[in-house]
C-alpha positions as CSV (number, residue, x, y, z in Angstrom):
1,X,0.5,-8.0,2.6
2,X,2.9,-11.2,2.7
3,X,4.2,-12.9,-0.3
4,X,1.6,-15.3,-0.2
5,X,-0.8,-13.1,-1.4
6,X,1.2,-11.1,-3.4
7,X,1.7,-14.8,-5.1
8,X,-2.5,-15.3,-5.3
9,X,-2.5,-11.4,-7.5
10,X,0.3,-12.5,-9.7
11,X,-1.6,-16.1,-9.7
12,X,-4.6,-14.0,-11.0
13,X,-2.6,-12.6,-14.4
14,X,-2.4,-16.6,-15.6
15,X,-6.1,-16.5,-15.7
16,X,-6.9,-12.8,-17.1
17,X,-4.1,-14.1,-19.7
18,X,-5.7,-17.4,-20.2
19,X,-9.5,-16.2,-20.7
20,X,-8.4,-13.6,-23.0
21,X,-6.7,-15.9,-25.3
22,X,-9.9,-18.3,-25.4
23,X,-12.2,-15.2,-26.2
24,X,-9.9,-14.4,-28.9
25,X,-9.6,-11.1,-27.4
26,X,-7.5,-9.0,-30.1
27,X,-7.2,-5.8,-28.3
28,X,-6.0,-7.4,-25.0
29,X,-3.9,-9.8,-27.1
30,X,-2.3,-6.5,-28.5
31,X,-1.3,-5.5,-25.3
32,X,-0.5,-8.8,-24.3
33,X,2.6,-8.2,-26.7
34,X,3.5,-4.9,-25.3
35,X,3.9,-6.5,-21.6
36,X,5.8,-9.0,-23.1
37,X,8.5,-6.1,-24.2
38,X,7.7,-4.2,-20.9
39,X,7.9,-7.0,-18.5
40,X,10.8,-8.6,-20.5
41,X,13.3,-5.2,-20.1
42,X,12.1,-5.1,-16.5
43,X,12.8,-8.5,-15.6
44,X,16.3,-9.0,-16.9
45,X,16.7,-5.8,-15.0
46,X,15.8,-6.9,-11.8
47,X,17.2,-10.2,-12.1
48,X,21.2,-8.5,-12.9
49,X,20.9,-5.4,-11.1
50,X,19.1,-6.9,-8.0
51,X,18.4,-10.2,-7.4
52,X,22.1,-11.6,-9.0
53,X,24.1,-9.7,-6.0
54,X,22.1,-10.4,-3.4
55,X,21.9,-14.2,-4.2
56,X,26.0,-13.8,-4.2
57,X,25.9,-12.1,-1.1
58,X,23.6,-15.0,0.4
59,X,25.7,-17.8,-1.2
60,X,29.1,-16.6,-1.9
61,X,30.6,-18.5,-5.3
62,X,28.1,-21.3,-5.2
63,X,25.6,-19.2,-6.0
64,X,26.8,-19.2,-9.5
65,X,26.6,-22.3,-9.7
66,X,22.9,-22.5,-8.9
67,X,21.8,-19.7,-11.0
68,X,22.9,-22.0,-14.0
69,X,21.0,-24.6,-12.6
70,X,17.8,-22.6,-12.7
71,X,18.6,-21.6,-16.2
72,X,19.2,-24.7,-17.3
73,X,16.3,-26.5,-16.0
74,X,13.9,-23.9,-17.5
75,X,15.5,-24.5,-21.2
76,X,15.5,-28.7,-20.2
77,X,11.6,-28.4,-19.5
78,X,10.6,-25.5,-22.4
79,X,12.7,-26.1,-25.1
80,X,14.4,-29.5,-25.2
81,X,11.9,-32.0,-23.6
82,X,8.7,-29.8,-24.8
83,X,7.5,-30.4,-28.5
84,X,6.6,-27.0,-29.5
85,X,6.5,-23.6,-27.2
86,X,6.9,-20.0,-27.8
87,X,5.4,-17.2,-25.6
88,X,2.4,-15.5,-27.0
89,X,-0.7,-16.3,-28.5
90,X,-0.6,-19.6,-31.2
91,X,-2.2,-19.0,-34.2
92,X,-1.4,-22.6,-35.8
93,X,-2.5,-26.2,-35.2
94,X,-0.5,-28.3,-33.0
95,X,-0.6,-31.3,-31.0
96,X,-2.6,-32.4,-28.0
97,X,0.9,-33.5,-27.0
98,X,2.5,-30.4,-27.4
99,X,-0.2,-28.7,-25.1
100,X,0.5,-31.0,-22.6
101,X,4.4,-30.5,-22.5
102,X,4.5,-27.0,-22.8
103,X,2.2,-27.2,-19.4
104,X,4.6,-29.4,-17.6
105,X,7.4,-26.9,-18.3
106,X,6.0,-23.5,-17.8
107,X,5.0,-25.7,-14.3
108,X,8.5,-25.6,-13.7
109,X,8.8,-22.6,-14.4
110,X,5.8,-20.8,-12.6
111,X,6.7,-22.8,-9.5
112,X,9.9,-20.5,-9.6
113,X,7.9,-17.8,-9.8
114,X,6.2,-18.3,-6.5
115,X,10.1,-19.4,-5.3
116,X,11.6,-15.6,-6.4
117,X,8.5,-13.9,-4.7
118,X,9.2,-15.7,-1.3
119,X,13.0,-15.7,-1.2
120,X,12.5,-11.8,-2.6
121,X,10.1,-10.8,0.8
122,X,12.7,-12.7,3.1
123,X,15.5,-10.5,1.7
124,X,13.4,-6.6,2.2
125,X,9.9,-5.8,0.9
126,X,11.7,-4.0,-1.7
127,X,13.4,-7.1,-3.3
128,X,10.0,-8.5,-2.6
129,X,7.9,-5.9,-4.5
130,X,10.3,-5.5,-7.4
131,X,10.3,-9.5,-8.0
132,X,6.6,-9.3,-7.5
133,X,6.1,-6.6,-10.5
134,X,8.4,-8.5,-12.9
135,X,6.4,-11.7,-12.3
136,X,2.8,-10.0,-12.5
137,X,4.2,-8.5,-16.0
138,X,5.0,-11.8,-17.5
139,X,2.1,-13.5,-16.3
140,X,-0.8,-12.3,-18.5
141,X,1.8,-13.8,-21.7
142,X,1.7,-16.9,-19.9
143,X,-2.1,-17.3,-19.5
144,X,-2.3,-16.3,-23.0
145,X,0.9,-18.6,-24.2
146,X,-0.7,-22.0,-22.2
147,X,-4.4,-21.4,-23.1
148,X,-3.8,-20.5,-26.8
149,X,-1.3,-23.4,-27.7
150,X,-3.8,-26.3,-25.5
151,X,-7.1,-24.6,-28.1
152,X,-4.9,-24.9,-31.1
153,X,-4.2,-28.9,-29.8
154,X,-7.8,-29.6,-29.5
155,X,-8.4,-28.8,-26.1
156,X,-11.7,-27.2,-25.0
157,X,-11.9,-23.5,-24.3
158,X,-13.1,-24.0,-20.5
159,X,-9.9,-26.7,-20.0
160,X,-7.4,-24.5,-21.5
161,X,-8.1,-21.3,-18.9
162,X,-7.7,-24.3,-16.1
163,X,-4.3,-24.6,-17.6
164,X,-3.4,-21.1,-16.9
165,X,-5.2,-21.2,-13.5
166,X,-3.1,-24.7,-12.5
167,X,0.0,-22.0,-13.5
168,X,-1.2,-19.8,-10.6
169,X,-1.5,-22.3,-8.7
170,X,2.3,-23.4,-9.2
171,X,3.1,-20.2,-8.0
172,X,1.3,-20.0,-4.6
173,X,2.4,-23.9,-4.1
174,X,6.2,-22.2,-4.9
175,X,5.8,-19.4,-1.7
176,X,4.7,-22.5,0.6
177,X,7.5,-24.9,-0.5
178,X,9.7,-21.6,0.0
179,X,8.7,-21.0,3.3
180,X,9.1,-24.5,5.0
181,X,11.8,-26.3,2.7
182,X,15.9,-25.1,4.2
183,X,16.8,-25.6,0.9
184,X,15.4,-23.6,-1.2
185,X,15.3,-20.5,1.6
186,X,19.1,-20.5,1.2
187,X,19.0,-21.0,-2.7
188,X,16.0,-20.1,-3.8
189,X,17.2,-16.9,-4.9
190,X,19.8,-17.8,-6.9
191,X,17.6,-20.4,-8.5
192,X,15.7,-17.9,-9.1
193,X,17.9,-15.7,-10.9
194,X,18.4,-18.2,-13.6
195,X,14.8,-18.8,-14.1
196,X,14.3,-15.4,-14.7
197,X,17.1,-14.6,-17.0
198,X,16.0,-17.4,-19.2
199,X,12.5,-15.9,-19.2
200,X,13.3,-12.7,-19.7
201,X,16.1,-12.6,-22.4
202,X,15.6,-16.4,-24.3
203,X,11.9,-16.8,-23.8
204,X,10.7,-12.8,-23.9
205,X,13.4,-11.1,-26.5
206,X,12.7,-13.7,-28.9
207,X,9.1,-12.8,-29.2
208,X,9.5,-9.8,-30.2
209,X,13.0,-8.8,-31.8
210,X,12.1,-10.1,-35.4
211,X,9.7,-7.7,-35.4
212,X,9.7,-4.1,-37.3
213,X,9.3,-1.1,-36.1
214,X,10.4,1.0,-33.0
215,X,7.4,0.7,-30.8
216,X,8.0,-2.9,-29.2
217,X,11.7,-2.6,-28.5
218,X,11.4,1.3,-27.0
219,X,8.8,-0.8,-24.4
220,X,12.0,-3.2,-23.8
221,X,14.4,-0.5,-22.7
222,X,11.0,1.6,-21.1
223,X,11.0,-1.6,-18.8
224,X,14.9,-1.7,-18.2
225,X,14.8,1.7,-17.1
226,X,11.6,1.6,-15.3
227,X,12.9,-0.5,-12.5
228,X,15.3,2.1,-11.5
229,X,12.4,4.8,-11.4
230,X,10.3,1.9,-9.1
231,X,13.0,1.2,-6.6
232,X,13.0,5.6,-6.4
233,X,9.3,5.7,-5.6
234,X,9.6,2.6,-3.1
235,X,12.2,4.6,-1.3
236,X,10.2,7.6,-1.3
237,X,7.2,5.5,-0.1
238,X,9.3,3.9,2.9
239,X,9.8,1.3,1.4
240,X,13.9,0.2,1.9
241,X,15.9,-2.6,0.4
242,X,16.9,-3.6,3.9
């Protein structure tokens, strides 16, 4: 498979996110929460262990310099330009508004998504498939996070799950731009970095850190530590980082 559909599955977990949160579906909800400890270990895994020195080795110093830009632009569209946003479901009343700006900055952000995917599978398979995973994980908390918050705004069940599905389709429309834009092929990567390091530890951690008990943060380290055990069965399957 090529990124592009690897971006269509991960495209996919915006919808099963975004159905389940206008079903009220508690079960799936619950495990919604787990994935969002699970994916958010994982994530800030890959994104220092793997995709930070390979985006130096591509771009040298400047690199750094665009991995704050990603991060930046991610807090400029979720958190100081958007009204109200958190990741998970949303249990209170908000404003049509709020709905609407929270869609235009996890845009942004899903865009990137699509963006790491691409710039991953033009680096090995193995970059590829381990940017893959981490986006898939976080995906299902953003179908649930844009679907919730647009029904709690006053926004109709059926519209809401198109909110997650126009996340998706930020995603595949990233892997295009990706593929026929010089810019981001060169710094996609490192763009990427920052995107997902804001996801991962100032969107994710947040979510669930407050809370008691040992089960949610043993499911952030269970992610840290399951990317090492991934790349080991990718190399056993043939799959190489080069």
């Amino acid at each position: 498979m090529n990124a592009l559909t690897y971006a269509v599955i991960a495209a996919l977990g915006n919808v099963l996110g975004g159905i389940a949160a206008a079903r009220g579906a508690k079960l799936g909800l619950r495990l919604i929460s787990m994935c969002v400890a699970f994916g958010a270990g994982f994530m800030l895994a890959v994104a220092l262990a793997e995709v930070l020195p390979e985006a130096f080795e591509q771009g040298g110093k400047s690199a750094a310099l665009y991995v704050l830009v990603g991060y930046l632009l991610v807090h400029l569209t979720q958190h100081t330009a958007t009204e109200h946003f958190h990741f998970g479901e949303e249990t209170h009343e908000v404003t049509h508004f709020a709905g609407v700006s929270a869609l235009v900055g996890l845009l942004l952000h899903t865009f990137f998504d699509g963006v790491a995917i691409a710039s991953g599978f033009a680096v090995s398979d193995q970059l590829g498939l381990l940017l893959f995973l981490a986006i898939v994980l976080h995906k299902l908390p953003e179908g649930v996070t844009i679907s919730s918050l647009q029904i709690a705004g006053g926004t109709k069940p059926f519209r809401a799950v198109g909110s997650a599905g126009l996340l998706g389709v930020a995603t595949v429309f990233g892997v295009l731009l990706t593929d026929s834009l010089g810019f981001l092929a060169v710094h996609g990567l490192a763009l990427s970095a920052g995107v997902t390091i804001y996801v991962a530890a100032s969107n994710l951690v947040p979510e669930f850190q407050g809370k008691s008990g040992w089960v949610l943060p043993l499911a952030f380290f269970a992610g840290a530590a399951a990317l090492f055990a991934t790349k080991l069965l990718l190399e056993a399957m043939g799959v190489n980082a080069v």
